[in-house]
C-alpha positions in Angstrom: 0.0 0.0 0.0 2.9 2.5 0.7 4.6 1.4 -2.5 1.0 2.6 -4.3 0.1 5.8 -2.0 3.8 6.9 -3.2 3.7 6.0 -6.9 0.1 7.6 -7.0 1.4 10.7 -5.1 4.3 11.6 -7.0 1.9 11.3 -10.7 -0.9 13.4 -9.0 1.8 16.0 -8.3 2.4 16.6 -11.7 -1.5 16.4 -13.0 -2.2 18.9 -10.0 0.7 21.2 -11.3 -0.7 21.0 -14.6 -4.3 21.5 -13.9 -3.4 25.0 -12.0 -2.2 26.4 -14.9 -5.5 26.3 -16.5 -7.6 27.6 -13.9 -5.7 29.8 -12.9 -5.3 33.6 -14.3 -1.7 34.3 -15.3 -1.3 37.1 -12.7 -2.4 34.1 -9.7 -0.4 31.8 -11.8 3.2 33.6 -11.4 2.5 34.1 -7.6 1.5 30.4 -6.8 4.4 29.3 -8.5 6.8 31.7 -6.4 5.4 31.1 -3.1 5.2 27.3 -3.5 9.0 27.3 -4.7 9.7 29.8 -1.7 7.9 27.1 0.5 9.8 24.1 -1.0 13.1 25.7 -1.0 12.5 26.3 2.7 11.8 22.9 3.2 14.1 21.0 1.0 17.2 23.2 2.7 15.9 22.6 5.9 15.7 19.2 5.7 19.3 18.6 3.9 20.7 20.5 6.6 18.6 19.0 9.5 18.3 15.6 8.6 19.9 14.1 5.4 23.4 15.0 5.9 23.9 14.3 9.6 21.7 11.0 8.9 24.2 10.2 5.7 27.9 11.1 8.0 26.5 8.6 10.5 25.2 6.1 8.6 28.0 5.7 5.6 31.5 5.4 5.7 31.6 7.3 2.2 32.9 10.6 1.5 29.5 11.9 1.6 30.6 15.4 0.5 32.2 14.3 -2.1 28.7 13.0 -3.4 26.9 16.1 -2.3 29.8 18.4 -3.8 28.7 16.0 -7.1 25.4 16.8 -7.1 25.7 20.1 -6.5 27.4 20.2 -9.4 25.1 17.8 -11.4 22.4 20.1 -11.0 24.1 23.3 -12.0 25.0 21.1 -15.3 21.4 20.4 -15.6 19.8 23.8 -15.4 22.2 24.6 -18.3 19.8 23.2 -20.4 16.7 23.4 -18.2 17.0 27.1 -18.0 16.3 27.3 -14.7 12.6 25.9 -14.5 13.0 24.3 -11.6 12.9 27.4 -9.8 10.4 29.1 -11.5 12.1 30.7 -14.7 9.8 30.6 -17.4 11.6 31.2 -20.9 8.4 31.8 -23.5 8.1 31.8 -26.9 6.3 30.8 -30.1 8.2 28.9 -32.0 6.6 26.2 -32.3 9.1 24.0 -31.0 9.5 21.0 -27.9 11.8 22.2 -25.7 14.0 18.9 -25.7 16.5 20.4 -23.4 14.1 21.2 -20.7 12.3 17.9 -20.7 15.2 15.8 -20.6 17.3 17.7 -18.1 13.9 17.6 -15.6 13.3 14.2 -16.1 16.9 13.3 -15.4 16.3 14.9 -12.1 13.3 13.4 -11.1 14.7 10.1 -12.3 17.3 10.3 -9.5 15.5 11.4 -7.0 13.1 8.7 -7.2 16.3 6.1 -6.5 16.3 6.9 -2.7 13.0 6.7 -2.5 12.6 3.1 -3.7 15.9 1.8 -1.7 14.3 3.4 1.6 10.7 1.0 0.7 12.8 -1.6 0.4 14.2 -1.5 3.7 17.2 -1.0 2.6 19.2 1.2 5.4 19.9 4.4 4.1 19.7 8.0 5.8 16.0 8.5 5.0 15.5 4.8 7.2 17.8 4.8 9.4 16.3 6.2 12.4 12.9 6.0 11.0 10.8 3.4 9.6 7.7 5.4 8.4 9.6 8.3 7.6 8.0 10.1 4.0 10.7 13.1 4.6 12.0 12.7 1.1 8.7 12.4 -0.3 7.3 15.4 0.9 10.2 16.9 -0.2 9.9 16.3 -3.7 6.0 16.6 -4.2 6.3 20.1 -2.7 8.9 21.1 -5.4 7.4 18.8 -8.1 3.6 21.0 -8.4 5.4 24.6 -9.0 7.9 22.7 -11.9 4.7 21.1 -13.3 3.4 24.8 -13.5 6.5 26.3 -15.1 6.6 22.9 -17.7 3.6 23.4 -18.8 3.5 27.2 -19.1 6.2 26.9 -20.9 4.9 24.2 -23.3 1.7 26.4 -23.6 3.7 29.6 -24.4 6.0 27.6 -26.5 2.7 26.6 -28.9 3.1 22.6 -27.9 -0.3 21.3 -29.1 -2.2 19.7 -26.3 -1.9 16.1 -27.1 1.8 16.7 -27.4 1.7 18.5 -23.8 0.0 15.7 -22.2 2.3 13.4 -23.3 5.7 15.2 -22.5 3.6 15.6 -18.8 2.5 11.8 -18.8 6.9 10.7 -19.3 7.7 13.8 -16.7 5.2 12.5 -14.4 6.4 8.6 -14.4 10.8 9.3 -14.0 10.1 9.6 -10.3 8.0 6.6 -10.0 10.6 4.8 -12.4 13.9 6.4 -10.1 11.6 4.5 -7.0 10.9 1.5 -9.0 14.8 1.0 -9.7 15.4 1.4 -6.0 13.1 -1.3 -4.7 14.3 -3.9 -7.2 17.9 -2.5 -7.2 19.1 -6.4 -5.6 16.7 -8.2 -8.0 18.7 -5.9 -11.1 21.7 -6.9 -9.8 22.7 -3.5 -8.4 25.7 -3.6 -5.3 26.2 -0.1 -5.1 25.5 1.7 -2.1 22.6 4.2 -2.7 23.6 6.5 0.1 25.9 7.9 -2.5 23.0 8.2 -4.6 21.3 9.9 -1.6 24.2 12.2 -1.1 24.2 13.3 -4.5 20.5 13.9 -4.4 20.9 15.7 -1.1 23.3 18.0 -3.2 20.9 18.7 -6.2 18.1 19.3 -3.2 21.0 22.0 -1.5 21.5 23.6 -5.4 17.9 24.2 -5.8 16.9 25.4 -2.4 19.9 27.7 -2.3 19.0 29.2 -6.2 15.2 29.6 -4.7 16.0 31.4 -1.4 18.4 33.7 -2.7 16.3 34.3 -6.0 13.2 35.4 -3.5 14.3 39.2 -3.9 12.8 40.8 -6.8 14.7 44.3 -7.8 16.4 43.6 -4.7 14.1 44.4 -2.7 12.7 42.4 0.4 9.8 40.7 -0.1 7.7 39.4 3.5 5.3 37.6 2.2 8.3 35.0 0.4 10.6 35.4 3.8 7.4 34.1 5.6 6.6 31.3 3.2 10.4 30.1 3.4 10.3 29.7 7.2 7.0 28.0 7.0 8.7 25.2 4.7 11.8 25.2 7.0 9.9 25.3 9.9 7.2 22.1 8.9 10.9 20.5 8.3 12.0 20.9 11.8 8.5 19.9 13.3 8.4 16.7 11.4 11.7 15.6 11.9 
């Protein structure tokens, strides 16, 4: 049943993402999408700090900042050809044209950050099991973050004039890397895989601290100080702390 409640949750994410952008105006549509960002960057941050990377030192013997300097790194590489969407940057235009670049570069993304998911089901003890056996830390984590991309994806399908079937369809394989990521670390001993995946953690835990970082710091518009964001960051970090 947890297996299904996560696989369900992290394609719902996506359709929910999706379905905002058409009911809401564009005006709502731009502040949703920064304030759920703000909130996720919060959290994500707060959580990489608070519990991943203490959790990952204790239980690996692997130069774990090695792997999180890696996916730091990974994820700067990423947004190279992402543009940035997965913290809200929106690059429109009418070209009539798939942007390739974007999709693949998100869906490599959410392809490894499904892996931990599916090596912490399986019992396997990594930092997101170690101390806890129900704990949905990670998970929460990446459905927060995964709605606001699903905005930006598809606004910038729409605004890129993507027909509709075509936009369902790049949503449909955007929607299904996570669940894949999770399916390949539940069967990861079946697949022959003797890795351990709290490097894969690690590295995740870095692409988490990349994104977080690029939100929180990206909160100020003009340079100028918005409250409403500041707020809407501590509420992310502080649902972190509470359910830690």
């Amino acid at each position: 049943m947890e297996l299904i409640l996560s696989l369900a949750s992290l394609i719902i994410s996506v359709a929910i993402g999706a379905a905002l952008v058409f009911f809401l105006e564009k005006s709502r549509r731009d502040s949703t999408i920064k304030l759920m960002l703000a909130f996720s960057g919060g959290f994500l941050l707060s959580i990489g700090f608070i519990h991943f990377i203490p959790e990952l030192y204790e239980a690996s013997e692997l130069p774990i900042g090695l792997y999180i300097l890696c996916g730091f790194l990974i994820q700067l590489f990423l947004e190279f050809f992402s543009g940035g969407i997965e913290h809200g940057h929106v690059h429109t235009g009418r070209n009539k044209q798939i942007p390739y670049g974007v999709i693949v570069a998100l869906c490599i993304h959410a392809f490894l950050e499904g892996i931990p998911l599916g090596s912490q089901l399986n019992g396997l003890e990594i930092a997101t099991s170690h101390h806890h056996d129900s704990d949905h830390t990670m998970l929460l984590g990446i459905l927060f973050h995964r709605v606001p991309v699903a905005i930006a994806l598809t606004t910038l399908l729409i605004t890129s004039g993507v027909s509709k079937p075509k936009i369902w369809l790049i949503l449909a394989i955007f929607a299904v890397t996570s669940p894949l990521g999770l399916i390949l670390g539940l069967e990861q001993e079946n697949l022959g895989f003797t890795m351990d995946f709290n490097a894969i953690l690690a590295i995740v835990v870095g692409m988490f601290l990349h994104m977080s970082t690029t939100i929180i710091f990206e909160t100020s518009e003009n340079h100028t100080f918005n409250f409403l964001k500041f707020l809407t960051i501590v509420a992310g970090g502080g649902l972190a702390f509470l359910i830690h």
